[in-house]
C-alpha positions in Angstrom: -8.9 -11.2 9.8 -12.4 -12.5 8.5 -13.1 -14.2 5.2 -14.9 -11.0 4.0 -11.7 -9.1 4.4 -9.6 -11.4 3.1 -11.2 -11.6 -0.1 -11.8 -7.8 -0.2 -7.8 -7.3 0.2 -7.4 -9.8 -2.7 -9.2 -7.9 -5.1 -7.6 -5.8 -7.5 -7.0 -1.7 -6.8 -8.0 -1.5 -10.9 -10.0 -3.1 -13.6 -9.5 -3.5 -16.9 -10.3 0.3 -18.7 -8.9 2.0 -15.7 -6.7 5.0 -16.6 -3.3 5.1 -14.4 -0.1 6.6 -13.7 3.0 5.4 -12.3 3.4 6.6 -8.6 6.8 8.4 -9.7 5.0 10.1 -12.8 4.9 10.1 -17.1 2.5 9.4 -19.2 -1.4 8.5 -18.6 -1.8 4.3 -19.1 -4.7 2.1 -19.8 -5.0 -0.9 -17.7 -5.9 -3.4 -20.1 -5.2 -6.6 -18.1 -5.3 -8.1 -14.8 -3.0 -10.7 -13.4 -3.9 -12.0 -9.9 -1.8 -12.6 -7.6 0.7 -15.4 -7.4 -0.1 -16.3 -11.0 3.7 -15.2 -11.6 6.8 -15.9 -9.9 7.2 -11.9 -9.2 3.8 -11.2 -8.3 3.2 -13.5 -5.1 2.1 -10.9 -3.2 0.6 -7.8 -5.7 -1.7 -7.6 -8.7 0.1 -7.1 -11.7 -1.7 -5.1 -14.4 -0.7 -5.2 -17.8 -1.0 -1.1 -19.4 -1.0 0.8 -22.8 0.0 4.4 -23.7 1.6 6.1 -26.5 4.8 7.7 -26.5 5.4 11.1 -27.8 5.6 10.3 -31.5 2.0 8.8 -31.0 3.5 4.8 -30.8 1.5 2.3 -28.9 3.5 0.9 -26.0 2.6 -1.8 -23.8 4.1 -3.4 -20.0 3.0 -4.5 -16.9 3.6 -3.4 -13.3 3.0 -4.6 -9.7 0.0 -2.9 -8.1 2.1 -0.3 -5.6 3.7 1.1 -8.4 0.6 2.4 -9.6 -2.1 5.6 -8.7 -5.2 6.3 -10.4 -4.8 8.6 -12.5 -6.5 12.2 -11.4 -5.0 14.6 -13.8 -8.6 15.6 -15.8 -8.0 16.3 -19.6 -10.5 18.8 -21.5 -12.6 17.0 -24.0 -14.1 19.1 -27.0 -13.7 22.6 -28.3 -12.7 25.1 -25.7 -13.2 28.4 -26.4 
């Protein structure tokens, strides 16, 4: 493997502001930090993002999964006054 691929397959899948999912489903999450990897004892070998969303009484939650547990999210919401 070259340099240049080694650093491209250490950057991170997301960015801070990305919207994701977990792979298995529920609620739309903000990625709002980015841990690389090995800067934990359980994320050696993934990116571990930190996320927000609110559950359904509208209360902010926060936690942090490894990078395979997570998709981008593709699910496209309406904005503004349909008619």
């Amino acid at each position: 493997m070259s340099e240049q691929e080694t650093e491209k397959s250490n950057e991170a899948l997301f960015k801070i502001g990305d919207v994701v999912v977990l792979k298995s489903g529920g609620p739309d999450m903000t990625v709002s930090q980015v841990f690389e990897k090995g800067t934990r004892y359980d994320n050696t070998d993934h990116h571990r993002y930190c996320v927000n969303w609110f559950d359904q009484k509208g209360n902010p939650i926060s936690d942090a999964f490894l990078e395979p547990m997570l998709k981008s999210s593709s699910e496209t919401k309406p904005t503004g006054f349909m008619a």
